[in-house]
N, C-alpha and C positions, 0 to 999 in steps of 0.2 A: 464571786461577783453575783451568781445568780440569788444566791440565797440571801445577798443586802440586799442587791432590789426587788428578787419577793417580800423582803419586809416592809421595805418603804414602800412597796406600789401597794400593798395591804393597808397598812397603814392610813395613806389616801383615801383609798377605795372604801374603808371602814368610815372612814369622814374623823380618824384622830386628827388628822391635818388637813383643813379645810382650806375652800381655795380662794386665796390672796392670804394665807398664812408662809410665813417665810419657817423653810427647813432649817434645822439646830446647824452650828456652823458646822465644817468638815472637820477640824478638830474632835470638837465636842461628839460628832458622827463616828468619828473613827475608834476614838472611845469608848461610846455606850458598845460598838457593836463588833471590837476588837478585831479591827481588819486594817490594813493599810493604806494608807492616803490613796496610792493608784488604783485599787481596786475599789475605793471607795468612790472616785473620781471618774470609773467607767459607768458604775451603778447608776451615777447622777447623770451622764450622758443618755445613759440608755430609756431614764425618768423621762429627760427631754424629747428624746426622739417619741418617745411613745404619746407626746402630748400632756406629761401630766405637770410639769416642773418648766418655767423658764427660769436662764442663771442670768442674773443683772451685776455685770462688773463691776465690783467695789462695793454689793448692796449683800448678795448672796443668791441661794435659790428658792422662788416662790413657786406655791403650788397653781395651778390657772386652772385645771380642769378633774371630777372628781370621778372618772374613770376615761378607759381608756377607747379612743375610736378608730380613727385613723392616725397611725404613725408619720413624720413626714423624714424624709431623705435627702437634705440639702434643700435645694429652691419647692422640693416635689412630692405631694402625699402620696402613700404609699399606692391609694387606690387610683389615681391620675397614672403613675409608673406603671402598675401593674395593667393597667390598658394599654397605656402606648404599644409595652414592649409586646403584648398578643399582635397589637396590629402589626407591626413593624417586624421581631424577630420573627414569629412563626413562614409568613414567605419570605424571608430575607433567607431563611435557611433552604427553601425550596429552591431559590435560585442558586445560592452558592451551592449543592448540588450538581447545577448543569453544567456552571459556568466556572467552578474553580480552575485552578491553574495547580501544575506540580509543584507551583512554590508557594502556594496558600495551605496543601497539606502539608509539603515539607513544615513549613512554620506552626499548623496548629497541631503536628504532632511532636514538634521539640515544647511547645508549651504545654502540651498536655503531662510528656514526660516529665516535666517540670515542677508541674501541680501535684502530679501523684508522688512525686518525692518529698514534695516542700513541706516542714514539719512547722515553719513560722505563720501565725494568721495573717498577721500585717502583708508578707512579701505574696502570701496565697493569693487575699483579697483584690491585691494591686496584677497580678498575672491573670484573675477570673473578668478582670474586665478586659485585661488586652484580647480574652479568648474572643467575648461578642465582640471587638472590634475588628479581630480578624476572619469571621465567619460572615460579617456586613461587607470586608474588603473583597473576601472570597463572590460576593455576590457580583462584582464588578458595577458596583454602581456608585457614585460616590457621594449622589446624597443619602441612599443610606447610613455611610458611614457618619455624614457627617450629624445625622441625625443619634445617632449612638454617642458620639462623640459628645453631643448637649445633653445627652443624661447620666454623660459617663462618672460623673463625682454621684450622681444618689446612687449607681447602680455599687457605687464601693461603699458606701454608704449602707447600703441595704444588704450588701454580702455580707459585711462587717456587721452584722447588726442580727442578721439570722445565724452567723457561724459562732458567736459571740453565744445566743440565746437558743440556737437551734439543732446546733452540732450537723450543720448542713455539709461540712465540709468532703467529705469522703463519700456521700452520695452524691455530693454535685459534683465528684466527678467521674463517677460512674455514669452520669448523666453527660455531662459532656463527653466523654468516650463515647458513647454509642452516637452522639452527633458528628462526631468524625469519624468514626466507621462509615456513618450513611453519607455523607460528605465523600470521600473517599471511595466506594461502590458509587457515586454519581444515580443515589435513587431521590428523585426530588420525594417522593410519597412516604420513605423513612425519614430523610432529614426534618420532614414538618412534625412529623409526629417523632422525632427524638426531643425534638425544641417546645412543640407543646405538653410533652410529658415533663420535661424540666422547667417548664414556668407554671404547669400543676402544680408540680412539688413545691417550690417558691414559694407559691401563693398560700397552700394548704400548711405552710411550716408558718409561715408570718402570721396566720389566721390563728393557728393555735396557741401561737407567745399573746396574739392581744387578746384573748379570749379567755386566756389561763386562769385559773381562780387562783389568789391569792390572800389565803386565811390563816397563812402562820401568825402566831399572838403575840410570840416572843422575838428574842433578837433572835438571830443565824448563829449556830452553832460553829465552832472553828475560829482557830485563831489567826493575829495578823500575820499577811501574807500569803492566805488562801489566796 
């Protein structure tokens, strides 16, 4: 998947397909570039999220813009998400710190056990967002929660999108482990700086997928059903 959409986002970015040009049908796509309809069908999701491609039902997918700036995540561009959650996680985890209960780490440590077992990305990405909703519950406040709760489809959205292109998966949860260690010792001054060293990382992984150079010339190497 990564190597069709370095091709296609090259492609773009070189100006072969310029924008309000409609992309070759998924057929014809999966053909030139001998990969499978589903891997070809994440490629072109991933086009969208990045801002380069919208898909118009029944018409196909056009190009709108000819590099990439801000990605969006559901209702919410990445750089809008990425401030919220500074404001709002980093002391959300300060308080869940003082104020957890033994059945806030019971629960974020069967999740966590969870994550580090979990080998599917689908079921990973769906347990990484119950984690920030349970480190917002641990805070005992419930608008925070319910504030987590309103970005919780980009925040899957955006997990699914860096583990997808990022290979975040096994660092983020070395990252959250050490947020429940500090959580757990009840040190508010670790848990902020567990929580802002993982939405660094976040930040800094999303940063280098939209920044990526992409100058491959030819198709992706590999046959269908990489």
């Amino acid at each position: 998947m990564e190597a069709v959409l370095a091709h296609l986002r090259g492609a773009i970015e070189r100006g072969e397909y310029a924008i309000g040009d409609k992309l070759p049908s998924e057929a014809e796509l999966c053909r030139t570039l001998e990969v499978s309809r589903p891997v070809l069908r994440e490629a072109l999701r991933a086009l969208q999220t990045m801002g380069l491609t919208v898909s118009r039902t029944g018409k196909g997918t056009f190009v709108v813009a000819a590099a990439v700036e801000d990605p969006t995540f559901g209702d919410y561009a990445a750089s809008d998400l990425m401030e919220v959650r500074r404001h709002v996680e980093i002391p959300v985890a300060g308080y869940a710190a003082l104020r957890r209960t033994p059945e806030n780490l019971d629960h974020l440590a069967h999740l966590m056990d969870r994550m580090e077992r979990e080998t599917d990305t689908t079921a990973w990405v769906a347990m990484d967002t119950l984690f920030h909703l349970a480190v917002a519950e641990a805070a005992q406040n419930p608008v925070f929660r319910r504030v987590i709760e309103e970005i919780r489809d980009a925040l899957a959205r955006q997990s699914a999108f860096l583990n997808e292109l990022g290979g975040r998966r096994e660092q983020s949860n070395r990252e959250h482990r050490a947020i429940v260690e500090a959580l757990t010792d009840g040190s508010e001054d670790d848990a902020v700086a567990a929580m802002t060293h993982h939405l660094d990382r976040v930040e800094t992984t999303l940063t280098d997928i939209v920044r990526s150079p992409r100058t491959a010339d030819g198709p992706p190497d590999g046959g269908a059903g990489r």
